[in-house]
C-alpha atoms as one frame of an Amber mdcrd trajectory, in Angstrom:
protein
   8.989  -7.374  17.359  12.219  -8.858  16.930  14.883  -5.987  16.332  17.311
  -9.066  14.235  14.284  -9.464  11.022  13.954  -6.472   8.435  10.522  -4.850
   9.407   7.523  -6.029   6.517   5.347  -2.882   5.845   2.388  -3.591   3.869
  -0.842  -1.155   3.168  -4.284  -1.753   2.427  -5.655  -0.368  -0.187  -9.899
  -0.084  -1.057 -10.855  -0.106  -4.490 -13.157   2.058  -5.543 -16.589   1.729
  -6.359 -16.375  -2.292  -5.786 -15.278  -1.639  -1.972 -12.738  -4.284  -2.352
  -9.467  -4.195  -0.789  -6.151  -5.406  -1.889  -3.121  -5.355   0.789  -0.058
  -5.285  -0.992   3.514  -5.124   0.757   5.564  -1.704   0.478   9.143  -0.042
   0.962   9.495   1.893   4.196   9.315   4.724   2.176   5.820   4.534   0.558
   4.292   3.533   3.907   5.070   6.289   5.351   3.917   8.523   2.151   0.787
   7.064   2.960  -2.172   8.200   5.279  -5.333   6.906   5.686  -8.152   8.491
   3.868  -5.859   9.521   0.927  -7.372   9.052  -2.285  -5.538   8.528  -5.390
  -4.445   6.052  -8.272  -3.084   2.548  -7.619  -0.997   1.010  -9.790  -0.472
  -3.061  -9.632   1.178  -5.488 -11.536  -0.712  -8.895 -10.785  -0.432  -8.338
  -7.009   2.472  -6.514  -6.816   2.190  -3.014  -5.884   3.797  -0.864  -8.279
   2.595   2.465  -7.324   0.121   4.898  -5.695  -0.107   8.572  -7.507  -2.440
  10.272  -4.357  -5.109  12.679  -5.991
């Protein structure tokens, strides 16, 4: 890891019941809101990740 680049967090998300995934980049902040296993609501725009409301 090169400590000179801004770190890149992204998550990967499964949709439900399809069992597709969609990997979307994320602030620092929401990937560590995030754990795996959580269920919840995703919210995209396109492929943007807008926002993930856990259940």
């Amino acid at each position: 890891m090169n400590p000179d680049l801004p770190a890149r967090y992204e998550a990967t998300f499964m949709l439900l019941p399809a069992g597709e995934s969609i990997t979307c980049r994320v602030s620092e902040t929401q990937y560590r809101a995030l754990a795996l296993g959580m269920t919840g609501t995703l919210q995209v725009q396109g492929s943007r990740f807008v926002s993930f409301v856990p259940a």
